[in-house]
C-alpha positions in Angstrom: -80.4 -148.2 14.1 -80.1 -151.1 11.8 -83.3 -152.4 10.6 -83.7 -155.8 8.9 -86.7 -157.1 7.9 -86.1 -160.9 6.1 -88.6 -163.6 4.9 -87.9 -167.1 5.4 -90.0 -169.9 3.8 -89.8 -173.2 5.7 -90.1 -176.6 4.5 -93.9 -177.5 5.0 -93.3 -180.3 7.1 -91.8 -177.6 9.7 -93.8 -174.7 9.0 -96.2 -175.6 12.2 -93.1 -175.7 14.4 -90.9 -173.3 13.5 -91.0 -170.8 16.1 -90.2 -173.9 18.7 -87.0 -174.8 16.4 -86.0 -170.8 16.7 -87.0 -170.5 20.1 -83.5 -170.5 21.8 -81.5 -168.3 18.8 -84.5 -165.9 19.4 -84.2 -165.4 23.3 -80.6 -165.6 23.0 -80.9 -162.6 20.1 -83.4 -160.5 22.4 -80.5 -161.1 25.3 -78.5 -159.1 23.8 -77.8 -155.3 24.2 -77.7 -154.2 21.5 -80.9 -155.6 20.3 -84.1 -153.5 20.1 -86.2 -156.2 18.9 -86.8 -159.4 16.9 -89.7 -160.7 16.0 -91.7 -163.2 14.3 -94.5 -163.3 12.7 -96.5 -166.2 10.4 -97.6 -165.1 6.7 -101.5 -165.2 7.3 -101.7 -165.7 2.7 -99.1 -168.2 2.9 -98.3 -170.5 6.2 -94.8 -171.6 4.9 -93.6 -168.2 5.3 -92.2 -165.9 8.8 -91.1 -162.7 8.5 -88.3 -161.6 10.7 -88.1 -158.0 11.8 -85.5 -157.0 14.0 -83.1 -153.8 14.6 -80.0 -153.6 16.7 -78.9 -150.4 18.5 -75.9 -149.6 15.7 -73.2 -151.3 13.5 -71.3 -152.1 16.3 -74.1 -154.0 17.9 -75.5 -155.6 14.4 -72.0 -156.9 13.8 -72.0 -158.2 18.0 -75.3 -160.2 16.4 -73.5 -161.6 13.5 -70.4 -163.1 15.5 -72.2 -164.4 18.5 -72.5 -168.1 19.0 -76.1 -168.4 18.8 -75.8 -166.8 15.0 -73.1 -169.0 14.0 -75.1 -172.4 15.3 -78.3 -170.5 13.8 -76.4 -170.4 10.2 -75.6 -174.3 10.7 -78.9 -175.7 12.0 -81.5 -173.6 10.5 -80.9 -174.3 6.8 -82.3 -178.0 6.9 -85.6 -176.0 7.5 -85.6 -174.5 4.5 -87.2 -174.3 1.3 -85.1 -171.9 -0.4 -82.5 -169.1 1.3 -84.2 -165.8 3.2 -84.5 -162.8 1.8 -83.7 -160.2 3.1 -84.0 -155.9 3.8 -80.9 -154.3 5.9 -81.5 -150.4 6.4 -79.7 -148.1 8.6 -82.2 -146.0 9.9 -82.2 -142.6 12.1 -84.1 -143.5 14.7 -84.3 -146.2 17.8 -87.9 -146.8 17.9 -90.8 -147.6 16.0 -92.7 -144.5 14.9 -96.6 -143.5 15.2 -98.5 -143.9 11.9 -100.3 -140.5 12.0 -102.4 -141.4 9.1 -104.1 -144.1 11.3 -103.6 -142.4 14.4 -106.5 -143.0 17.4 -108.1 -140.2 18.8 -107.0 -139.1 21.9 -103.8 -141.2 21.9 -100.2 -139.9 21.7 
């Protein structure tokens, strides 16, 4: 799978509404078949900042991602939201699913 993980830091003005203004690329993202997630989440030591983590299934379907409509508006009406560009981690990984942390594993679970 390809694994991504970026950080984007929003304009403060935004930062309380930003999973509203990337509600629609997100659905349309997790629409797709390729996609095996993509999620958000808020920095809890600083506010202005979400961390993206998504995979897609293969090349093939991370490349689908990149030319789809809802990426190409994404790259036009996201910026304005932004303090500074994302930064970004793009891995291929062997697997298609998150792994178990056995170093924290619960008892009696998996």
């Amino acid at each position: 799978m390809i694994f991504i993980t970026a950080k984007f830091r929003v304009l403060p003005e935004h930062a309380d509404r930003f999973i509203e203004i990337v509600g629609d690329f997100t659905q349309a993202t997790r629409d797709e078949p390729g996609c095996l997630w993509f999620d958000w989440s808020r920095s809890v030591a600083e506010p202005t900042e979400y961390v993206l983590v998504e995979a897609f299934r293969d090349d093939e379907a991370g490349a689908a991602h990149v030319q789809s409509e809802h990426f190409k508006q994404a790259r036009r009406t996201l910026p304005p939201y932004l303090a500074e560009t994302p930064r970004i981690v793009n891995a291929t990984v062997p697997q298609d699913d998150w792994s178990l942390l056995g170093e924290m594993a619960v008892p009696g679970q998996g």
